[in-house]
C-alpha positions in Angstrom: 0.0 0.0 0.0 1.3 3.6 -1.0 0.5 6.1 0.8 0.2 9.7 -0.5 3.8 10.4 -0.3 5.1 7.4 -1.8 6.3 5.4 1.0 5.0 1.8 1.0 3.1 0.9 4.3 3.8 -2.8 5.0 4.5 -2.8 8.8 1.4 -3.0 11.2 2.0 -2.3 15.1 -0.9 -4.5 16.8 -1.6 -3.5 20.2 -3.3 -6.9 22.0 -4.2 -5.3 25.1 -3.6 -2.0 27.1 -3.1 -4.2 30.6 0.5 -4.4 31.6 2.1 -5.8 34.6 4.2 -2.9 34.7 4.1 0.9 35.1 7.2 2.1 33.7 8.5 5.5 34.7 7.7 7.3 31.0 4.7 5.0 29.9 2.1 4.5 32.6 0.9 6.6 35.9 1.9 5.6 39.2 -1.5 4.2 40.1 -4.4 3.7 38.8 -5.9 6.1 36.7 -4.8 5.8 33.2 -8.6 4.7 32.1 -7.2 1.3 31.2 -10.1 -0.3 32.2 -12.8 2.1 30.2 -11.1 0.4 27.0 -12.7 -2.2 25.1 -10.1 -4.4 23.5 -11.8 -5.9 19.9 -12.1 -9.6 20.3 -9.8 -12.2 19.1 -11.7 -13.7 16.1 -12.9 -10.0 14.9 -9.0 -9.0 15.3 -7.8 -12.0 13.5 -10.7 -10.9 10.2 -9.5 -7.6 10.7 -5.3 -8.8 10.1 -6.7 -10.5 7.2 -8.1 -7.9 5.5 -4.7 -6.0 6.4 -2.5 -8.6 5.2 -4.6 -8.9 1.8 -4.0 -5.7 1.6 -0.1 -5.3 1.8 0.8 -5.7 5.6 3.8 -7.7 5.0 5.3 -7.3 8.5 2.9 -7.8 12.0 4.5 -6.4 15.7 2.4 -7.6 18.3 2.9 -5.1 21.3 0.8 -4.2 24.2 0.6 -2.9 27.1 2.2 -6.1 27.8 1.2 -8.7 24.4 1.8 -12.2 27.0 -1.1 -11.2 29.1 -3.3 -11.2 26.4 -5.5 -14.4 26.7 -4.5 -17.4 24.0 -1.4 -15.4 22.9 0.3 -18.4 21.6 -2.4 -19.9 19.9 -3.0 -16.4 18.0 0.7 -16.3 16.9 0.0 -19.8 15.2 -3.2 -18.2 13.5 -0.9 -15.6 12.5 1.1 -18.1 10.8 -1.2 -19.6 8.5 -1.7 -16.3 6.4 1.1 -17.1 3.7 1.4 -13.8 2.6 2.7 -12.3 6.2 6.6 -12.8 5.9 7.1 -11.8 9.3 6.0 -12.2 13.4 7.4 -10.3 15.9 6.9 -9.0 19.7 7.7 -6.1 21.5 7.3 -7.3 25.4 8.8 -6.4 29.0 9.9 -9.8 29.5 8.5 -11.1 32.7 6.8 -13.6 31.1 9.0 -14.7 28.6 10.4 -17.9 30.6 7.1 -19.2 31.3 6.2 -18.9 28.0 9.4 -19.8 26.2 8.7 -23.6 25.4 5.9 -22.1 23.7 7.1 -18.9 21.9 9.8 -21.2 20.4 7.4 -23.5 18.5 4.9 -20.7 17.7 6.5 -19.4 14.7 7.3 -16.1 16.0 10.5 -14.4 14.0 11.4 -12.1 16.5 11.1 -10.4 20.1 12.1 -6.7 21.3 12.7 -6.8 25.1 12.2 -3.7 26.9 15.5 -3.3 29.3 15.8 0.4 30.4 18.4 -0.3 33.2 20.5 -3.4 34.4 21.0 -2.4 37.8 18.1 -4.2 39.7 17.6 -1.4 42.1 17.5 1.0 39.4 15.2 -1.3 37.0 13.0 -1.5 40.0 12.5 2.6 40.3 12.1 2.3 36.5 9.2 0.1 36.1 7.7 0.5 40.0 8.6 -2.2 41.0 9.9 -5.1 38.6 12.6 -7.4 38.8 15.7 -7.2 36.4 16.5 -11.1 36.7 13.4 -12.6 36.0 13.7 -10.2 32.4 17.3 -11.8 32.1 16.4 -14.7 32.6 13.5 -14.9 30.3 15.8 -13.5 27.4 18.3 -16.4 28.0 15.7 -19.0 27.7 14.7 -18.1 24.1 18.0 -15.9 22.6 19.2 -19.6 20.9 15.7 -20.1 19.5 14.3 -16.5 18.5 16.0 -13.2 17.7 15.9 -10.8 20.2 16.7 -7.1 20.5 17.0 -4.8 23.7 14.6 -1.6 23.9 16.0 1.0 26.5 15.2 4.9 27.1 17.4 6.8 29.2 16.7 9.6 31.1 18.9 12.1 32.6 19.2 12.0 36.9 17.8 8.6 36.6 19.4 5.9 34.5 22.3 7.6 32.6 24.3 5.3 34.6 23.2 2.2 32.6 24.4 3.4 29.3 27.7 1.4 29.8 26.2 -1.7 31.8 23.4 -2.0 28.5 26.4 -1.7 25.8 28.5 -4.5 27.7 25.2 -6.7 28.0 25.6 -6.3 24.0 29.1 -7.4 23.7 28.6 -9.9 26.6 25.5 -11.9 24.9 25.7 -10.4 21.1 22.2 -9.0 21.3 21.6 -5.9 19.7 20.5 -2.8 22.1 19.1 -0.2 20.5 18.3 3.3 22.6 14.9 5.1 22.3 15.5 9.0 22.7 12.4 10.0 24.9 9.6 11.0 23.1 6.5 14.0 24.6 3.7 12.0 26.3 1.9 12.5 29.1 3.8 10.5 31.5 7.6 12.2 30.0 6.9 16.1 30.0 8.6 16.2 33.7 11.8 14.2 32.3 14.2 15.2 30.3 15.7 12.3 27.8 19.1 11.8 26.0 20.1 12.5 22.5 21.1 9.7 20.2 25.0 12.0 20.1 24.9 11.9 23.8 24.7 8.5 24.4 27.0 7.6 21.5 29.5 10.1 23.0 29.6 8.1 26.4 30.1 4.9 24.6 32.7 5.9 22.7 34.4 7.0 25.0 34.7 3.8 26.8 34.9 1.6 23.6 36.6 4.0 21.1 34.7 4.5 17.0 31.5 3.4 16.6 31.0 2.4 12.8 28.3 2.8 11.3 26.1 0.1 9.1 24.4 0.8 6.2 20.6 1.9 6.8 17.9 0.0 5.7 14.1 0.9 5.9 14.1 -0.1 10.0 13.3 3.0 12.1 16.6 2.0 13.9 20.3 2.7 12.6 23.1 0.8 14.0 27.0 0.8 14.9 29.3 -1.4 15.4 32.1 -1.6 17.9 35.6 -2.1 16.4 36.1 -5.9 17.6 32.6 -6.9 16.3 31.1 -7.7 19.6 28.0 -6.6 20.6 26.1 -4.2 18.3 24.4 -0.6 19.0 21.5 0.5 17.7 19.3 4.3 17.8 15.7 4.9 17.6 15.9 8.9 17.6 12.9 10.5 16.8 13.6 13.8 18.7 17.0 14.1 16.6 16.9 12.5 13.4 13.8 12.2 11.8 12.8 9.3 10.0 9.4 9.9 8.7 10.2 10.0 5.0 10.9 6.7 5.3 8.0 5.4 7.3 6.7 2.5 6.6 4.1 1.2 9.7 0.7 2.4 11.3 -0.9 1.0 14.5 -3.9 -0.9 15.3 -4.7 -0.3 19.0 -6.3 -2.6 21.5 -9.8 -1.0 21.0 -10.1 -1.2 17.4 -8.8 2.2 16.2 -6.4 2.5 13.6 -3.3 5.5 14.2 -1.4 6.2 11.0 1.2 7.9 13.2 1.9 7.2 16.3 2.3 11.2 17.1 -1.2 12.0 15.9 -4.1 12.1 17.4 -6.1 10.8 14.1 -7.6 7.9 15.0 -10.1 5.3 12.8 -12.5 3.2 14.2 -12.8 0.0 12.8 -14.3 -2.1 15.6 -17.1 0.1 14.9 -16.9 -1.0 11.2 -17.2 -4.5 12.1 -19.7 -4.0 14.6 -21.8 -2.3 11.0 -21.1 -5.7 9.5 -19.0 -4.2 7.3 -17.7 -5.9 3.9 -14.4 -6.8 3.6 -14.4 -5.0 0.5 -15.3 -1.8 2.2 -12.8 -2.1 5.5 -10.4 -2.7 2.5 -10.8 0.6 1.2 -11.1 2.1 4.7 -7.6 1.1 5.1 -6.3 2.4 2.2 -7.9 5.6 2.6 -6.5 6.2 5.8 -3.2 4.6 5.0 -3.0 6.9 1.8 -3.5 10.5 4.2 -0.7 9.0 6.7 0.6 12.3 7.7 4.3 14.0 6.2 5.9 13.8 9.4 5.1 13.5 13.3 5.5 17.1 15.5 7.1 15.7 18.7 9.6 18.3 18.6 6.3 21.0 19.8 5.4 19.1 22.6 2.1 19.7 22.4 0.6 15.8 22.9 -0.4 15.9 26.2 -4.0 16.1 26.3 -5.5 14.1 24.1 -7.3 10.4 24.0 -4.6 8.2 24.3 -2.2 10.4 26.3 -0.3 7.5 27.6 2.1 5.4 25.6 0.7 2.7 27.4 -2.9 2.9 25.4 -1.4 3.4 22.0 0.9 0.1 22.1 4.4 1.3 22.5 
């Protein structure tokens, strides 16, 4: 699918379910409160039509996120759905990771390609203030039981005064296990406007320092661009949205847990197609909903204002990460 700049949308963000078992620092409020439980999530079968019509479509490339995706009921079983669609080349995940060892046996055999673990500190007392309350080695742990059988990447987000200090610990955790970490700068959301992140130059400064040139690899479509350390260990990676733009080569939109499609995750455009099914809706014409709204995907986000604050889905949490 083109969209009305040219780029081809074939990346979809599916957000299972708005529950998570954590409430990181930039993502959720302290307690309750974040209307998580005003949200109806569409229904497995009706999501599962829905992904059809998407992959039929163009959808080439499914992320299942959250909240947190291994809470949401029959997980497993909906990966293996997933599967039978031949035209979807790829499965991946975007969880916390305190689930992933009970679930491992099982994610191994689903016929999931890939799995971003969210790691924004090492340091258990600091990963506790992080995410209220969670513990580092069960995440570790999880990781090692499926790294040999399933890709895996490391998500982290640093924030001045309160986990700077991991930068070094996360880029040896590369070179000690040859997993790619790749740092988020922080991006305006309700739960960020009283932190202040770190630039993608920052945080390459400090590791160079330590480890000497960072050299580059060549960029592909992925939001993410990626360095390499001199001995070929380990493997650094930058999501910076504050600092280099990547919209003109944007290739994804989101589905969120209630139904409603975002063509940017910095928008507050949002299209309901729960509702659509609920019309008993053709295929035909959710098909051309789609491609509507995936053809007026907006030129670029605005994150740089700082202006998304007050909106529906204020919290990273309810749009799916």
């Amino acid at each position: 699918m083109l969209d009305k700049l040219g780029r081809s949308i074939d990346y979809l963000r599916v957000s299972l379910t708005n529950k998570c078992n954590m409430r990181c620092l930039y993502c959720r409020p302290a307690k309750e409160g974040d209307a998580l439980s005003a949200v109806q999530p569409i229904q497995s079968d009706d999501l599962l039509y829905l992904l059809s019509i998407f992959i039929e479509t163009g959808i080439k490339k499914i992320r299942l996120t959250g909240g947190e995706p291994l809470l949401f009921p029959e997980i497993i079983n909906f990966i293996k759905c997933l599967g039978t669609f031949p035209d979807l080349k790829e499965i991946a995940m975007t969880t916390n990771g305190v689930l992933l060892r009970k679930n491992s046996a099982a994610l191994i055999n689903s016929g999931l390609s890939s799995i971003n673990v969210s790691i924004d500190a090492l340091t258990p007392a600091v990963f506790s203030v992080m995410t209220r309350g969670a513990d580092i080695n069960e995440v570790i742990e999880g990781i090692k039981s499926v790294r040999n059988h399933i890709s895996v990447k490391i998500n982290s987000v640093i924030m001045k005064n309160i986990n700077e200090q991991e930068i070094i610990p996360l880029a040896d955790f590369s070179r000690e296990y040859d997993i790619p970490v790749r740092f988020i700068e922080l991006m305006p959301f309700s739960q960020t406007k009283d932190y202040e992140g770190m630039s993608e130059e920052s945080i390459k400064g400090i590791i160079s320092d330590r480890y000497g040139r960072l050299y580059a690899e060549k960029s592909g479509k992925s939001a993410a661009h990626y360095y390499n350390f001199s001995d070929k260990r380990g493997k650094i990676g930058f999501i910076s949205a504050m600092s280099h733009k990547f919209c003109g080569s944007c290739n994804r939109v989101r589905l969120m847990a209630d139904g409603c499609l975002r063509p940017c995750l910095y928008s507050d455009k949002e299209y309901d197609l729960k509702q659509m099914l609920k019309q008993n809706c053709s295929s035909k014409e959710i098909t051309a909903a789609i491609k509507k709204i995936i053809y007026g995907k907006p030129e670029q986000h605005a994150m740089q204002k700082k202006i998304f604050f007050n909106i529906k889905h204020g919290f990273m949490s309810e749009i799916g990460g």
